[in-house]
TITIPA-8395 format. One record per residue (C-alpha): residue in one letter; x, y, z. Coordinates in steps of 0.1 Angstrom, whole numbers, padded with zeros to 4 digits, always signed. Layout:
N
aXYZ ...
***
This chain:
288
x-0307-0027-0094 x-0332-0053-0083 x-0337-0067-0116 x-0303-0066-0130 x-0289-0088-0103 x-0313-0116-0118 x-0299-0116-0152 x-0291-0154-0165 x-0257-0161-0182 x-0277-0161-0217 x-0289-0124-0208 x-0248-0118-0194 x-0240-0131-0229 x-0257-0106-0247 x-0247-0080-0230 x-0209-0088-0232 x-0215-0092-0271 x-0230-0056-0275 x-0194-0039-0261 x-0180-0039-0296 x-0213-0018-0308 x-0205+0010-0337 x-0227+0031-0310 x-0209+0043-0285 x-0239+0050-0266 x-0248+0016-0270 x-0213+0007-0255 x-0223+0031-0226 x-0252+0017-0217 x-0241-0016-0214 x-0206-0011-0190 x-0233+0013-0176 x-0253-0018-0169 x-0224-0043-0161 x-0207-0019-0136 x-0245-0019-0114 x-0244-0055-0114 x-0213-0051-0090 x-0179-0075-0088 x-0198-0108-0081 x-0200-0105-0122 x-0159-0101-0124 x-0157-0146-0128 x-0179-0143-0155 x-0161-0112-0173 x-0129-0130-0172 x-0144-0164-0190 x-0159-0138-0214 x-0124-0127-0222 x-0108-0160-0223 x-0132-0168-0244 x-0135-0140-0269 x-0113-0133-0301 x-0123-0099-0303 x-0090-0075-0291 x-0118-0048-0286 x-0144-0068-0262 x-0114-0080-0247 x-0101-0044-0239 x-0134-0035-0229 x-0138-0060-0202 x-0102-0054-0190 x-0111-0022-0183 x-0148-0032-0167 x-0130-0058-0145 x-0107-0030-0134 x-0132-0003-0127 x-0151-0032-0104 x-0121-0041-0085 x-0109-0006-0081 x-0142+0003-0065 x-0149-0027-0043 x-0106-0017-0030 x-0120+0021-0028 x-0150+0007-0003 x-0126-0013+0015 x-0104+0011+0023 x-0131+0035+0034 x-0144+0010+0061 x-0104+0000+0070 x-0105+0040+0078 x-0136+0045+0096 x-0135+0010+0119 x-0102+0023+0134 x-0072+0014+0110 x-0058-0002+0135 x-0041-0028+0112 x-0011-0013+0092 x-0006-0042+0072 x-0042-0043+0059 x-0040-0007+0053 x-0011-0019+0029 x-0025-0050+0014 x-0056-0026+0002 x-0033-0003-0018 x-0012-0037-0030 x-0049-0050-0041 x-0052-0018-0066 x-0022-0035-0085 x-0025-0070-0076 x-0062-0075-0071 x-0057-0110-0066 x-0031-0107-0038 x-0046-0120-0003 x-0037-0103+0030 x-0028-0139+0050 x+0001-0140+0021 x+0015-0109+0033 x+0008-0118+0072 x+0027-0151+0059 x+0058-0138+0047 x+0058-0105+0073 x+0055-0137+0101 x+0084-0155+0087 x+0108-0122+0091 x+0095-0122+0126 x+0105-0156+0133 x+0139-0150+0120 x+0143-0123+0139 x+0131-0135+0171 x+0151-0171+0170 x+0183-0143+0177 x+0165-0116+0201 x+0173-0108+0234 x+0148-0092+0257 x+0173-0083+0284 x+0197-0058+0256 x+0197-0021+0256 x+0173-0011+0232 x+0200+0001+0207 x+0214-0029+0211 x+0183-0047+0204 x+0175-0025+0174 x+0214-0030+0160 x+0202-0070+0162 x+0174-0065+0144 x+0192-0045+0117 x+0212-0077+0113 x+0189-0099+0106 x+0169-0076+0084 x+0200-0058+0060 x+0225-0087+0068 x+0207-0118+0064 x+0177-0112+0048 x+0191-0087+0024 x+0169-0058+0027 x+0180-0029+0011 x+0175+0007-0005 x+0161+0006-0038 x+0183+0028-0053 x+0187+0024-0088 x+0144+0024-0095 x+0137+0045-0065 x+0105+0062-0081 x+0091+0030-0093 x+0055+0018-0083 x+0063-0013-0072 x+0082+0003-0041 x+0046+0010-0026 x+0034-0028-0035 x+0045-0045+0003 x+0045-0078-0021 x+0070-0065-0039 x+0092-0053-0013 x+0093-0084+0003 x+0100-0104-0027 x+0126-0082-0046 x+0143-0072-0007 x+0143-0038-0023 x+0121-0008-0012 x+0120+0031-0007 x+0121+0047+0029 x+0085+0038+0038 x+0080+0006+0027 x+0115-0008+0044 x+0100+0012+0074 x+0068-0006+0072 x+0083-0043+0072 x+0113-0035+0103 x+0080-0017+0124 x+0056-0046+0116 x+0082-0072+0126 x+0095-0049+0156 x+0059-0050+0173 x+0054-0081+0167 x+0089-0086+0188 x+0073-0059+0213 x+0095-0030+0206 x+0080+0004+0204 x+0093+0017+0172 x+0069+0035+0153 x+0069+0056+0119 x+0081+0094+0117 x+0066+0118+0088 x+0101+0136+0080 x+0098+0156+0047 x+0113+0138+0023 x+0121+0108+0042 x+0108+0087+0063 x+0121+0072+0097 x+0111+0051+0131 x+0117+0064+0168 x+0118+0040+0191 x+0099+0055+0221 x+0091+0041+0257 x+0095+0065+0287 x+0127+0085+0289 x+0141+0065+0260 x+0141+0082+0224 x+0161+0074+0194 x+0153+0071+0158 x+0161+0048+0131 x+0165+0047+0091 x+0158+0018+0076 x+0167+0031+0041 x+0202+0033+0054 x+0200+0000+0069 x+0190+0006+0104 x+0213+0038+0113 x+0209+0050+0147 x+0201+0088+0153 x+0195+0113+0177 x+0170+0138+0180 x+0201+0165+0171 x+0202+0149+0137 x+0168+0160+0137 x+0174+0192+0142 x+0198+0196+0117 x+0175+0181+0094 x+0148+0207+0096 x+0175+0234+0097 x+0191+0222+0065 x+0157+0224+0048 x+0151+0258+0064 x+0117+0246+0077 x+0100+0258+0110 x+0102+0234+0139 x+0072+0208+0141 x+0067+0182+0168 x+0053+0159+0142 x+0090+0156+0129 x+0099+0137+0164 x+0075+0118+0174 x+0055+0088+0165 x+0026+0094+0135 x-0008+0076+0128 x-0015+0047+0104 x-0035+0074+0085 x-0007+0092+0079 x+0018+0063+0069 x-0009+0049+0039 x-0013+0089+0031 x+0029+0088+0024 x+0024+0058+0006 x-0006+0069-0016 x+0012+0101-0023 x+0046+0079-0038 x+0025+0058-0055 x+0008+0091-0068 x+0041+0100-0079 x+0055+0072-0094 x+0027+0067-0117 x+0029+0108-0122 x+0066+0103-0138 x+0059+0076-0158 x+0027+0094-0174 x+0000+0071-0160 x-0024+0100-0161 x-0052+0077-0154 x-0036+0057-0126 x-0027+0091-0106 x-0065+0099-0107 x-0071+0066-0094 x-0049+0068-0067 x-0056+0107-0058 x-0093+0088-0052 x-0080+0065-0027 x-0059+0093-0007 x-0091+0117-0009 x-0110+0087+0009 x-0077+0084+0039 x-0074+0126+0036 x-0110+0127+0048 x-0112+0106+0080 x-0080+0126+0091 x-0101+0157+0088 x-0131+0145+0102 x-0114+0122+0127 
***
């Protein structure tokens, strides 16, 4: 490892122009060799493929480039787990960095701030907390447009947070993400719920709990509806149904959708990819 990270842009060079190699375990030995220097290599890769007129270097280094980022986003979602994963909107840029690599988290904490701002230039601290909720609903499904992505409900980008808040259109989890991100931010204590098959916000603080689906903008539930819920779907009761789950668990629901979306589209390779990243967040809630 020592010596490879001394290699000069002529000895780079040389290795780049070996991946199109009749020997395959030529080829091997040299992405073998590229993928030890680590991703401080991935600017020089990318000039290599602006550069080259070769369709099969090219693909080769698309998929070196890829294999880097993917594992530097694999070790930065390990250490987002294990030093507390406290920030659900980090825990979400990571997974949005597997598609977008490029994609930095202040752009996110940028757009996520701006919905706060909207929303808070109309709250009132001194409503009922349905009331408040029903205000926020307003702002989110009225004025910004947020909405149930209906028509491509299994599609990838429905896990991206970028996406979502540039297209207004999300699954269950996603719209959750973006109404409990902006609702903390305005101090309310509306947190995520793990139903089956869908997923919901309670808004809990002492005696006061009701919950709230964003992926029908903002309706108002009671625990009842609950009930019903898990009856309907002839499942035994579970207090994780009612009340407020971990951050682990919300980036678990979206790793599994993405898992899925990628699974009925074909994307054999990216499911593997992604059942990698939720083996990493499956972990820490055993050992955890």
């Amino acid at each position: 490892m020592e010596e490879t990270n001394h290699l000069n842009n002529s000895e780079l060079k040389a290795l780049v122009s070996l991946l199109d190699d009749d020997d395959v375990e030529v080829v091997q030995h040299v992405e073998n060799r590229i993928m030890a220097l680590g991703t401080y290599i991935i600017p020089y890769l990318e000039f290599e493929w602006e550069n080259s007129f070769n369709p099969v270097v090219q693909k080769r280094i698309e998929e070196l480039v890829h294999n880097l980022q993917f594992e530097l986003t694999k070790e930065k979602l390990y250490a987002w787990k294990v030093q507390g994963n406290h920030d659900l909107l980090e825990g979400m840029w990571l997974i949005n960095t597997y598609q977008y690599p490029d994609l930095e988290l202040e752009q996110l904490s940028k757009e996520v701030e701006q919905i706060y701002y909207d929303a808070w230039l109309e709250f009132k601290t001194d409503l009922h907390p349905v009331d408040q909720v029903k205000l926020l609903n307003s702002v989110m499904f009225n004025k910004l447009k947020f909405g149930a992505n209906t028509k491509n409900f299994h599609s990838p980008g429905n896990s991206m947070l970028n996406v979502v808040l540039q297209t207004r259109k999300g699954n269950p989890i996603s719209l959750c993400i973006i109404y409990m991100l902006v609702a903390q931010k305005l101090k309310m204590p509306i947190y995520g719920v793990n139903l089956p098959n869908l997923f919901v916000m309670t808004f809990k603080q002492g005696d006061v709990q009701f919950y709230i689906n964003a992926f029908n903008r903002g309706l108002v539930f009671s625990k009842k509806e609950i009930d019903e819920y898990i009856t309907n779907l002839r499942l035994p009761p579970n207090e994780k149904f009612y009340e407020p789950c971990t951050n682990l668990d919300i980036i678990a629901r979206v790793l599994r959708n993405l898992m899925n979306a990628h699974e009925k589209l074909g994307n054999n390779d990216k499911v593997n990819e992604v059942q990698q990243m939720l083996s990493i967040i499956e972990a820490s809630k055993e050992n955890q």
